[in-house]
C-alpha positions as CSV (number, residue, x, y, z in Angstrom):
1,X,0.0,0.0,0.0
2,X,3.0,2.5,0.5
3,X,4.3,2.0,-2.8
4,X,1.4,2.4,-4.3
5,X,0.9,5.9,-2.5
6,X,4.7,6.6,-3.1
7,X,4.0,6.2,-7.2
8,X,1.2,8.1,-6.6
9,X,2.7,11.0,-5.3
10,X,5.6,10.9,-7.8
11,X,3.2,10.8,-10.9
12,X,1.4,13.9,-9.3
13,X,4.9,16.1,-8.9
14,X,6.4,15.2,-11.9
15,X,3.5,14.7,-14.0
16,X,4.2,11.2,-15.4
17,X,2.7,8.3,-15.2
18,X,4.2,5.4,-16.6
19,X,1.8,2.0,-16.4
20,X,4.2,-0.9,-15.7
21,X,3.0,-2.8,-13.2
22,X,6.0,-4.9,-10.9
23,X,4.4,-7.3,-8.6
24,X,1.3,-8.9,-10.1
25,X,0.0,-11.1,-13.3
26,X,-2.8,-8.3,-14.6
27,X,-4.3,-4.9,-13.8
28,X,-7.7,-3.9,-14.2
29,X,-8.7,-1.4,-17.1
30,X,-7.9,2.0,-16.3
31,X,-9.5,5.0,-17.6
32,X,-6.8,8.3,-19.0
33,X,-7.4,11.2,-20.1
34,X,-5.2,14.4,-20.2
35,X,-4.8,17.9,-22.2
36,X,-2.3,18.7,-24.6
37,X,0.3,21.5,-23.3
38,X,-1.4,24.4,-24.7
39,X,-4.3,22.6,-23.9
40,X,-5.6,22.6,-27.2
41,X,-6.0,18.4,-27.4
42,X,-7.7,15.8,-25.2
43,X,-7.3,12.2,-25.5
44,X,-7.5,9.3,-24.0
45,X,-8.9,5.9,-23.8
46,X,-9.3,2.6,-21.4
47,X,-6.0,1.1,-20.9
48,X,-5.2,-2.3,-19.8
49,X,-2.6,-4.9,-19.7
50,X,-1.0,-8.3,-18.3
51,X,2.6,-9.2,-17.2
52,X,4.0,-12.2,-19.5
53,X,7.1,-12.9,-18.6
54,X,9.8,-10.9,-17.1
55,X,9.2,-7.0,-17.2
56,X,7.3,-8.3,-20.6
57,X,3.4,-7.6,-21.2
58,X,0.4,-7.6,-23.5
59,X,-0.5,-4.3,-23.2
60,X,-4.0,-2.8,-25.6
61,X,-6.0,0.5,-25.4
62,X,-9.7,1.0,-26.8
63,X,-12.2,3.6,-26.9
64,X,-9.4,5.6,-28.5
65,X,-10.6,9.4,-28.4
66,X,-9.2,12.6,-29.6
67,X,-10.9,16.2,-29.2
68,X,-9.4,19.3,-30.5
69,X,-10.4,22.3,-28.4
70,X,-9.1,24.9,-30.5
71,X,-11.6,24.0,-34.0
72,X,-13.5,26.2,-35.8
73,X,-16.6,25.4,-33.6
74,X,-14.5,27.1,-30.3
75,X,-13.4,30.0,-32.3
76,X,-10.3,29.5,-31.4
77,X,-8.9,27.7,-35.0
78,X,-5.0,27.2,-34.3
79,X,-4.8,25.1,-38.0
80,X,-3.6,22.1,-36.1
81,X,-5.0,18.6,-35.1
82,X,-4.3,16.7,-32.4
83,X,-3.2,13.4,-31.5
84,X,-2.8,10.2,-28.9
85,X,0.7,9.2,-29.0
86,X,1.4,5.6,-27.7
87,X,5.2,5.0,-26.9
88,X,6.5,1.8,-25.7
89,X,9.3,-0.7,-26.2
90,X,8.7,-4.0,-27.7
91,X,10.8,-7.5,-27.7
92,X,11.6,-8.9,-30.7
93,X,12.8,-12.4,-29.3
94,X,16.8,-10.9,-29.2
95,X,16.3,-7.5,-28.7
96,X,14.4,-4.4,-27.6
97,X,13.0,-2.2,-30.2
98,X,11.8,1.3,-29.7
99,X,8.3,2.0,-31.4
100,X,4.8,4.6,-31.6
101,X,1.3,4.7,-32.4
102,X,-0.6,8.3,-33.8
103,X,-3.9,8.2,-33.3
104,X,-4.7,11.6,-35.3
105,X,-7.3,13.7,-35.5
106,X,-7.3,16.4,-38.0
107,X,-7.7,20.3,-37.6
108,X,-10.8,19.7,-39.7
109,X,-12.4,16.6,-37.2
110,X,-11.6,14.4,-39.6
111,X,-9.4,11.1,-38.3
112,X,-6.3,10.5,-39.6
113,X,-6.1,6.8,-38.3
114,X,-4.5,4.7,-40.9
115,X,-5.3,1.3,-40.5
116,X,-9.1,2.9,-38.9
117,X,-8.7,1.6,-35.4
118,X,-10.1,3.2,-32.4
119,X,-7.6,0.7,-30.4
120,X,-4.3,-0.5,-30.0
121,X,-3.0,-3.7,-28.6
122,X,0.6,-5.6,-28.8
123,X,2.2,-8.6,-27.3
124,X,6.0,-8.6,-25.2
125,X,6.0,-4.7,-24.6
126,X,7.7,-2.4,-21.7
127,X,7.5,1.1,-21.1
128,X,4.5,1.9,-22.3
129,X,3.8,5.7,-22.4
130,X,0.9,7.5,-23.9
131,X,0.4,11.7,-24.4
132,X,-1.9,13.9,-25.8
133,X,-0.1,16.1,-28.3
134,X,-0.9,18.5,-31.1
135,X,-0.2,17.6,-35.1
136,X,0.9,19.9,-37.9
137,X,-0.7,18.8,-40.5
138,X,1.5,19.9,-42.7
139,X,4.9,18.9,-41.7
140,X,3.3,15.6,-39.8
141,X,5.3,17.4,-36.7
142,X,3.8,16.3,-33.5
143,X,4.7,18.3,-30.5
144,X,3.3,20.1,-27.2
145,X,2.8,16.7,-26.0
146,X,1.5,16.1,-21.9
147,X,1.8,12.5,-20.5
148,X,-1.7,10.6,-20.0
């Protein structure tokens, strides 16, 4: 129970919050949700994940959202989108390998998904980080970005 509190209170100070569980099989889902730096993008989603092996998990997110607060509807039309940026690690049976996830949402509400998932989900992965950022559309240069 005091470590629990002590990550707590770390994530609070410093404002990150990585989800990598260290004593147990599973976690239940958790809920996140956070605002972009100049709080222009929400996102978030249901996050949830199960240990594997050693510091090795299945990790997936659904009910992927993105909102951008500064559209043409709140009169506040910055030009940019916004996205949900998963990072994390994966193991590739020799090594670790260092990968990301956009979920995009365009400046004109349109999504920008690629493969048109509203989820994410992937086996033997550490470090698993996601943010709420803003995207240029035209560069593809995602930045401003504030850990869920």
């Amino acid at each position: 129970m005091k470590f629990s509190r002590t990550i707590a209170f770390i994530a609070a100070v410093t404002g990150v919050l990585v989800i990598q569980p260290v004593a147990h099989a599973g976690g239940a889902p958790h809920y996140l949700e956070r605002t972009s730096g100049n709080g222009c993008t929400v996102a978030g989603g249901t996050y949830k994940y199960d240990l594997v092996g050693e510091g090795r998990y299945d990790a997936s997110i659904s009910g992927v959202f993105v909102k951008d607060k500064c559209d043409a509807k709140n009169r506040i039309k910055d030009g940019y989108g916004g996205t949900m940026r998963v990072v994390y690690r994966q193991w590739t049976g020799s090594a670790w390998t260092s990968l990301y996830r956009d979920f995009a949402l365009g400046a004109d509400g349109s999504w920008d998904r690629g493969d048109g998932a509203y989820s994410w989900g992937e086996y033997d992965v550490a470090d698993v980080r996601f943010q709420a950022c803003n995207r240029n559309e035209s560069t593809g240069y995602v930045g401003t970005c504030t850990p869920i």
